[in-house]
C-alpha positions in Angstrom: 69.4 35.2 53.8 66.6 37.1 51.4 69.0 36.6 49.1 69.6 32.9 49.1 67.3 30.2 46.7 65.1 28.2 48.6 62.2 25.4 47.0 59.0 25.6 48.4 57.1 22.8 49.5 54.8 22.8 46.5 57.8 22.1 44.6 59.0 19.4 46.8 55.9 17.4 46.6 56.5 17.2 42.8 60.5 16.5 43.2 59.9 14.1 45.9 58.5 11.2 43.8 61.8 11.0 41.8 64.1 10.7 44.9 66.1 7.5 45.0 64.7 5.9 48.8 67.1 6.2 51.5 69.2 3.3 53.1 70.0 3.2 56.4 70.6 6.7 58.1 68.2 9.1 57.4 69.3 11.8 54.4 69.8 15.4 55.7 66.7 17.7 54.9 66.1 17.4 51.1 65.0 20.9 51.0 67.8 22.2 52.2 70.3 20.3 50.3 68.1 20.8 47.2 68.0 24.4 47.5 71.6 24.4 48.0 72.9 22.9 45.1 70.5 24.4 42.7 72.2 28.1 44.5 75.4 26.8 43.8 75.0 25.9 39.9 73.3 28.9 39.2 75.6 31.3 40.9 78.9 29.1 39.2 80.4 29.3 43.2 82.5 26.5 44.6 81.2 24.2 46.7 83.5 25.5 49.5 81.6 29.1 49.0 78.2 27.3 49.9 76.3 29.8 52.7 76.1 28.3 56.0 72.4 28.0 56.0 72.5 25.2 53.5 74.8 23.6 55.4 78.3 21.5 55.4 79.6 22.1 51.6 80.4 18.6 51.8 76.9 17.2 52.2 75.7 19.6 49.4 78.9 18.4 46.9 78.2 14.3 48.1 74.7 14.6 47.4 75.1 16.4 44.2 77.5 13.9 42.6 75.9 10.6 43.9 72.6 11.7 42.6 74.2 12.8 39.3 75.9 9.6 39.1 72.7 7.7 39.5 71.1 10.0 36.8 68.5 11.4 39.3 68.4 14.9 37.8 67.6 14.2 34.3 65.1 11.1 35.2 63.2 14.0 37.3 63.4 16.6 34.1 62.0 13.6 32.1 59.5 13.1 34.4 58.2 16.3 34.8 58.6 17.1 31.3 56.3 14.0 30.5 53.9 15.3 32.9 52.4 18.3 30.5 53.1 16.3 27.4 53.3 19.4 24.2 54.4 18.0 21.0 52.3 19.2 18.0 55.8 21.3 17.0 59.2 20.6 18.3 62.4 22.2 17.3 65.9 20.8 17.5 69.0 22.7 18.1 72.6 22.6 19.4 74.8 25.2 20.9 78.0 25.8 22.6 79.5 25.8 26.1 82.5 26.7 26.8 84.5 24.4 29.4 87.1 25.9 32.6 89.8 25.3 33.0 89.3 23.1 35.3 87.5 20.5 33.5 89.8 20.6 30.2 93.2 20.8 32.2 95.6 17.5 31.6 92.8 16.9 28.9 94.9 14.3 27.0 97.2 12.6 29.6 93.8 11.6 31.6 91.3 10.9 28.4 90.2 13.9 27.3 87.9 12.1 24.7 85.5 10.5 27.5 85.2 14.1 28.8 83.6 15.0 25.7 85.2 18.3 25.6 86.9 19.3 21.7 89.1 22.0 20.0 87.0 24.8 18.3 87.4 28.5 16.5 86.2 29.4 19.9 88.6 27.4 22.3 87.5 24.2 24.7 83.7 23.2 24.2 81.0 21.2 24.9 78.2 21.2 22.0 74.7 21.0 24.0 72.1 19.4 21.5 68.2 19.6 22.7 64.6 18.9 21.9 62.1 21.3 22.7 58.2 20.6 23.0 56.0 23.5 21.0 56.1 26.0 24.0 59.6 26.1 23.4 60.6 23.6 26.7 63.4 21.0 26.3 62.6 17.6 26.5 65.4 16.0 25.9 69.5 16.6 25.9 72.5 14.8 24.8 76.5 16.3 25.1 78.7 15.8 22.3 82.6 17.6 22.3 82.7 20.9 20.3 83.6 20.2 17.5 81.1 17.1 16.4 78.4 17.9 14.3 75.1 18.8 14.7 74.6 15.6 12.6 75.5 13.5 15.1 73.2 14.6 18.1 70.4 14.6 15.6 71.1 10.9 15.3 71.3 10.3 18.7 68.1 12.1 19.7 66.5 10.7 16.4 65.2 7.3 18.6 63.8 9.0 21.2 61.7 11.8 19.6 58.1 12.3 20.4 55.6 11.7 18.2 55.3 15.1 16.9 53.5 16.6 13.6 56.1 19.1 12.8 60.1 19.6 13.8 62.1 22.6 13.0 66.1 22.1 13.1 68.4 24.7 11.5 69.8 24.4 8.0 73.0 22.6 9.3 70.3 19.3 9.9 69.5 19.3 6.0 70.5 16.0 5.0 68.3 13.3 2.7 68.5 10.5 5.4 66.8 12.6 8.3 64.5 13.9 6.3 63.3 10.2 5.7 64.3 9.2 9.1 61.2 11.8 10.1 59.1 10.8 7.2 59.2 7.1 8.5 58.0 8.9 11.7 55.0 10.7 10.3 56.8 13.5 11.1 56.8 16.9 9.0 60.2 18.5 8.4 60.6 22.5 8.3 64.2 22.8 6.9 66.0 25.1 4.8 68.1 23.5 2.4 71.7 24.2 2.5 73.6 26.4 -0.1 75.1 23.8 -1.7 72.1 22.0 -3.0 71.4 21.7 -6.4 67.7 22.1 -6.2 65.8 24.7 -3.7 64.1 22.9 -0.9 61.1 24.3 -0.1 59.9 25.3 3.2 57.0 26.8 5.6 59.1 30.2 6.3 56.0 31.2 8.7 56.3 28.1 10.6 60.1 28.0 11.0 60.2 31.1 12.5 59.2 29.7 15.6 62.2 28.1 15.6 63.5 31.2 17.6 61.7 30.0 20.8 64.9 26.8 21.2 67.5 30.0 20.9 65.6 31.8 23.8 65.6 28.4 25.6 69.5 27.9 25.2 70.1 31.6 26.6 67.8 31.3 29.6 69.8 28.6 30.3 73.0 29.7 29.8 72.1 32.6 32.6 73.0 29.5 35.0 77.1 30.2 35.7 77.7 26.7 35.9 75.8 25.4 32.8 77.1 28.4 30.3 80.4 27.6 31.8 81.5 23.9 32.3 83.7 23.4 35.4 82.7 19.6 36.4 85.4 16.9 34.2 82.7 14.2 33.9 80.4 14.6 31.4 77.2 13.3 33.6 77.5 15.8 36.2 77.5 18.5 33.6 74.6 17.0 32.2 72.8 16.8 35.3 74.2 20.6 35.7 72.2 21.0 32.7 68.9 19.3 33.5 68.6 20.8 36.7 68.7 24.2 35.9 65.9 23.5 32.7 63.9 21.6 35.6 63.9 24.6 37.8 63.8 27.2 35.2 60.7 25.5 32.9 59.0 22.3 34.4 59.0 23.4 38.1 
């Protein structure tokens, strides 16, 4: 029982806001449930192996995918993220997850491609692409397959930046139109150039150093069984996999 995750009720008064208002019957205890499915996603168990003091597996595995199909989990790391707004310097970054099994298996007779799950070097992956704020905390994700470029989830996230003075992406973001995608923004790039330009780009290396703090943000996540290994098939439940455990690990 010392052994088992539990939220406390400071933490619930700042979850609570973000719960979708029950209809009818009254929800089982949120704390309980809660506390449940945030043990099972970091421990990677089934929902089957849920201990008994969270109670029927079924409540904690119905509660978990209706809320993750209503996008609860990421609205509440949104919210809380929004809550301590940090955006002087943000970095943006993308890394790998390796997907089960279980969610690649019959990969093209069912659609693989919606599952957004692609051949790599190293086998069936999910690329995780984030935003952190200057203290190194993400504030924003977005799930490509494995093998898309970083490119594209630097497009994607490109709208809904902060308004930051500096960002700091890796040399594999060195492209001309992001460059004056940020500079429409007001917003400084720190990027190496790539090899294969003609002409050196010059860069703060002082500043891009603190680049390392989205790496240690990827790997603290990644200690989460379920998030550095993807076993759910939809793609928004291993996003909300995702944005629970940066809620619980940085915003809570």
């Amino acid at each position: 029982m010392s052994n088992l995750y539990w939220l406390t009720e400071d933490q619930m008064t700042r979850l609570r806001p973000y719960f979708p208002k029950s209809r009818g019957k009254a929800r089982v205890d949120d704390r309980q449930v809660l506390s449940g499915i945030i043990f099972i996603n970091r421990n990677g168990l089934r929902w089957r192996d849920a201990p008994a003091a969270y109670g029927p597996p079924k409540t904690l595995y119905n509660r978990w995918k209706r809320w993750s199909d209503m996008g609860v989990f990421t609205r509440i790391m949104a919210g809380l993220a929004a809550e301590a707004p940090d955006y002087k310097t943000i970095s943006i970054d993308a890394t790998y997850l390796k997907a089960h099994r279980t969610a690649s298996s019959l990969l093209v007779e069912k659609g693989g491609r919606g599952r957004l799950i692609g051949q790599t070097k190293g086998g069936m992956n999910t690329k995780l692409h984030a935003v952190t704020d200057t203290s190194g905390r993400p504030i924003r994700f977005f799930i490509t397959a494995g093998q898309a470029s970083d490119y594209t989830g630097a497009a994607a996230l490109l709208g809904s930046l902060p308004d930051a003075d500096w960002l700091l992406p890796d040399r594999g973001n060195d492209a001309d139109w992001f460059r004056e995608a940020l500079a429409d923004r007001g917003t400084k790039p720190c990027i190496p150039g790539r090899k294969s330009r003609n002409k050196t780009v010059r860069y703060d290396k002082r500043r891009y150093r603190r680049r390392n703090r989205i790496e240690r943000m990827f790997g603290r996540l990644k200690n989460w069984r379920r998030v550095a290994t993807r076993y759910d098939p939809c793609p928004k439940v291993f996003l909300s996999a995702i944005a629970l455990a940066a809620t619980v690990i940085f915003w809570l």
